[in-house]
VMD Tcl script that draws the C-alpha trace (Angstrom):
set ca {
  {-129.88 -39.58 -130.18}
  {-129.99 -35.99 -129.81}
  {-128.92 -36.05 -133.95}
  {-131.41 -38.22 -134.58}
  {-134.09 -35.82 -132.77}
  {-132.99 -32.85 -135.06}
  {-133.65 -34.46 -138.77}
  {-136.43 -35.82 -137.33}
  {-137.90 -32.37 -136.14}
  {-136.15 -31.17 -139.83}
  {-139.52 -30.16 -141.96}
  {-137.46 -30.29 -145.07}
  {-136.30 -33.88 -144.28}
  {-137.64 -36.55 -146.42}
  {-135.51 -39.31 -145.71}
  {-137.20 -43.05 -143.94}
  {-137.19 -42.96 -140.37}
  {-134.93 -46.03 -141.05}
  {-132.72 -44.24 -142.85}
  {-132.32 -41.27 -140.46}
  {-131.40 -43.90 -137.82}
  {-129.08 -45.73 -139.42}
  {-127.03 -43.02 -140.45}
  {-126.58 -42.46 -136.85}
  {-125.66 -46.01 -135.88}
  {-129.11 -47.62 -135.30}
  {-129.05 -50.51 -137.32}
  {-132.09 -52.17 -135.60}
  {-135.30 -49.90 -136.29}
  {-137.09 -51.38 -133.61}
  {-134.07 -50.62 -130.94}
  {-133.97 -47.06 -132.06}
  {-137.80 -46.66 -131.60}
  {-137.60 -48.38 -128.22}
  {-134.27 -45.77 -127.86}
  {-135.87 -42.81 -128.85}
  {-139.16 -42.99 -126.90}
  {-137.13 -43.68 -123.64}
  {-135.39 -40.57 -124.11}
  {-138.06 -38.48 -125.40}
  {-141.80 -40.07 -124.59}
  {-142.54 -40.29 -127.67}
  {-142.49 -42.87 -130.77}
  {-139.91 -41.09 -133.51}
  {-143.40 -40.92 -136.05}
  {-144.95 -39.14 -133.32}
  {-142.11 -37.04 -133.30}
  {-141.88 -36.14 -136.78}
  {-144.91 -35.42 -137.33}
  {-145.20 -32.73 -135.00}
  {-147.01 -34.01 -131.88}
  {-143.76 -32.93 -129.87}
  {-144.61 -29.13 -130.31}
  {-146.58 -27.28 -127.44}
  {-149.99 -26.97 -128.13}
  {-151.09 -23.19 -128.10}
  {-154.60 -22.39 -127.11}
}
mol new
graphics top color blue
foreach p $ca { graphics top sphere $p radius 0.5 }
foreach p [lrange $ca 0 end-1] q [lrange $ca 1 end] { graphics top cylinder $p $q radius 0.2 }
display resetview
């Protein structure tokens, strides 16, 4: 998972969700979403698109 966390975070990444997960085993998209926001609160979009960053005020 932890993998899957760092290309999604990767801002030079421009690879599916899909295919990020499946090179990491997930076959099943909606298992790795299900996967991923268990272990990190968050959908993997969310993720990626930044909303995992402190917000700075």
């Amino acid at each position: 998972m932890e993998q899957c966390r760092r290309d999604l975070a990767d801002p030079r990444s421009i690879r599916p969700i899909s295919a990020i997960a499946a090179r990491w085993g997930f076959t099943d998209a909606a298992h790795f979403n299900r996967k991923f926001r268990s272990a990190y609160g968050m959908s993997p979009s969310d993720y990626r698109n930044g909303r995992h960053a402190p917000s700075v005020n």
